[in-house]
N, C-alpha and C positions, 0 to 999 in steps of 0.2 A: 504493500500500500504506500509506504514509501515512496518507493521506485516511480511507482505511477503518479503518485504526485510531483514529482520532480518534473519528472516526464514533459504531463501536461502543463507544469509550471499554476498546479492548482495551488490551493489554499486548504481544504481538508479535504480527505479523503473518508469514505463509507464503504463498507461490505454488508449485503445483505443476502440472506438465507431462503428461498422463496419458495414455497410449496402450496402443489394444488392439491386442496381440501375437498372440493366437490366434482363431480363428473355429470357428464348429458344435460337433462332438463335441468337438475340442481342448480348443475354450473351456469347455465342459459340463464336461470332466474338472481342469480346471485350478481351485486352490484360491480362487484371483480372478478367475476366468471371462475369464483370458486378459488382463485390463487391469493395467500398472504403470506406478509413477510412474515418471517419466526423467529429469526436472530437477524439482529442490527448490530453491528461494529463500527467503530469508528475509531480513525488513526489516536486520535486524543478526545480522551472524552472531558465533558466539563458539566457542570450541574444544570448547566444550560439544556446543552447536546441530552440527557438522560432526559429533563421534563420532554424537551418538543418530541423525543422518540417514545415515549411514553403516551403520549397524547394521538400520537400518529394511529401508534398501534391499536389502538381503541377506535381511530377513527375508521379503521379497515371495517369494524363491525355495524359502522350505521349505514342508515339508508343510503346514504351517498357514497360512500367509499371514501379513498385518496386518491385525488385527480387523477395525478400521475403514476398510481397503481391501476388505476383500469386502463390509459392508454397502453400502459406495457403489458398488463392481461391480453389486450387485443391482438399482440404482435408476438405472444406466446407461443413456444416452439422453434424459434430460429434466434442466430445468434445477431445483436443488434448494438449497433451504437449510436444515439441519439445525444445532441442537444437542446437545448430549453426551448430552444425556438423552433424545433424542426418535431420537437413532441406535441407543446401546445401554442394554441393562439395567447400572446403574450395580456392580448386587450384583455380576454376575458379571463384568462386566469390569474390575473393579479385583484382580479374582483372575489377571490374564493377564498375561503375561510385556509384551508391549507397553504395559501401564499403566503398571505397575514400573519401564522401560526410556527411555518418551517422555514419560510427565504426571509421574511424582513425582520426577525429578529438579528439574522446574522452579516445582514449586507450582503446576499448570495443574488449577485446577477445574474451567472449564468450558471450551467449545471450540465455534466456530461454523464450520461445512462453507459456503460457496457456489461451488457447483460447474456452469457451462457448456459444454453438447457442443456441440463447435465443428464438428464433422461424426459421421460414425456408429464413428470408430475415435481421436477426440484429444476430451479434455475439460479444461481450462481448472479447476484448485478452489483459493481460494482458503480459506485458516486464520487465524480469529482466534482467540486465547487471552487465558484470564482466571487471573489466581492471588489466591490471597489468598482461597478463599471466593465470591467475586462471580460471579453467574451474567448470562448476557446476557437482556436484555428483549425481548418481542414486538413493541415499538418497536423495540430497536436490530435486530433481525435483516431487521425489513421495510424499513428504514434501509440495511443495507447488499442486499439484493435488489433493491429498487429502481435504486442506484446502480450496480449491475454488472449488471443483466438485459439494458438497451436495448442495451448498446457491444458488438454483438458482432464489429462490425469492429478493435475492439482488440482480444478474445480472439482471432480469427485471428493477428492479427500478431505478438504476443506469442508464439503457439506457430513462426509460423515463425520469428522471430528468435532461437529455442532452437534450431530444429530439432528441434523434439519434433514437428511433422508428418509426418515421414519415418522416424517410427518408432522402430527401434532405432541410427540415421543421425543420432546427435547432431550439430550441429554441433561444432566446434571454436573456440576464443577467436580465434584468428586468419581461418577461414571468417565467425564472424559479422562481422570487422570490414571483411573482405572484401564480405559481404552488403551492409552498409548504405552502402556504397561504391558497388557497383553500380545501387543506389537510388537514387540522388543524381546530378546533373546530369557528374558528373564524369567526362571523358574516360580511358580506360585506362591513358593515357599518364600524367594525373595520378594516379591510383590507385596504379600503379606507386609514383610518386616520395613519397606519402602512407606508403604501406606500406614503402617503402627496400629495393624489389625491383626487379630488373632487369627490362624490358618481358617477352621472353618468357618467365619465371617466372613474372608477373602472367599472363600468358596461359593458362598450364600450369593455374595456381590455378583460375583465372575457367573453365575449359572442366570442371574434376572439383565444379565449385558447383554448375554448370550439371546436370551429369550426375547429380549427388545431389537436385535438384528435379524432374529432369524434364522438362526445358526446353531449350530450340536457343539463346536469347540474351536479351538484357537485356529486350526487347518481351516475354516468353513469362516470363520470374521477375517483372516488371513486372503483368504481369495474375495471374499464380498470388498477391502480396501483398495486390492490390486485391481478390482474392476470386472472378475470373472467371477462368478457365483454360482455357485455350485445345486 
């Protein structure tokens, strides 16, 4: 996120975790055809950044949605890189409550979407922001497509190690650190004493990770990371 911010010569940068919740007529009726974010990251966070992402996320659940979560609903499925002006009409979106809410607190002119479907129900979008005025160039935007289209074996990983692949099955702080544990060459028994749980606790933990992937054992969450699923 760094990188990409440099890159573009942004101001912050955002990761967000995206998953479709509904399918058919559900998704037809639903105000963002069924897709919401799960996990929001951001390069630095500040108490600011946590209310308006707070607020957003709730805002997914009413009648209206978040503007610029149903344009990107609509264009779901393909890999895509937008600017603020090439997503909405500037006139009228600066009349809506999420303008007011998410851009003019932070001076955010413009705003760059690159967003990867990492299969037909989780999408990967990354946010850069600009303030001050500055808008992003057709340089920088092909700048950052290019550098996030090839790696899609990181946007896999990145959504399981949210647990944003399992839906509404977040993980939890201690699950992920559980996860990358089980990754790793490291015997149970050291896991265990890493984590400062007693062996069959670690066992208890390790069998409900198991159960929330889908998987029998570390061979079976081992290929579901690599990408092959058994």
């Amino acid at each position: 996120m760094r990188e990409l911010k440099r890159i573009a010569r942004a101001d912050d940068a955002v990761w967000i975790g995206v998953v479709r919740m509904a399918h058919g007529k559900e998704a037809d009726r639903d105000h963002q055809l069924g897709w919401r974010g799960r996990v929001v990251v951001h390069l630095e966070w500040t108490d600011l950044k946590r209310r308006v992402v707070a607020g957003a996320m709730k805002a997914q659940e009413t009648d209206g949605g978040v503007p610029s979560s149903i344009e990107m609903a609509k264009r779901a499925g393909q890999f895509r890189t937008l600017t603020l002006r090439e997503l909405h009409d500037m006139k009228s979106f600066r009349r809506t409550e999420h303008y007011r809410a998410c851009f003019v607190p932070f001076g955010i002119t413009d705003r760059l979407w690159c967003v990867f479907p990492v299969n037909e129900d989780c999408e990967v979008a990354y946010i850069l922001d600009r303030c001050g005025g500055r808008r992003f160039s057709t340089r920088e935007k092909n700048a950052v497509a290019s550098l996030l289209r090839p790696i899609r074996w990181f946007h896999r990983r990145t959504m399981l190690f949210h647990g944003v692949t399992l839906g509404d099955a977040r993980l939890r702080p201690g699950e992920i650190r559980l996860l990358s544990r089980l990754l790793s060459p490291r015997t149970e028994k050291e896991i265990a004493e890493d984590l400062g749980l007693a062996p069959t606790t670690t066992r208890t933990y390790i069998k409900q990770l198991y159960a929330k992937f889908g998987v029998r054992g570390r061979a079976g969450l081992a290929s579901l990371w690599l990408g092959h699923p058994g």
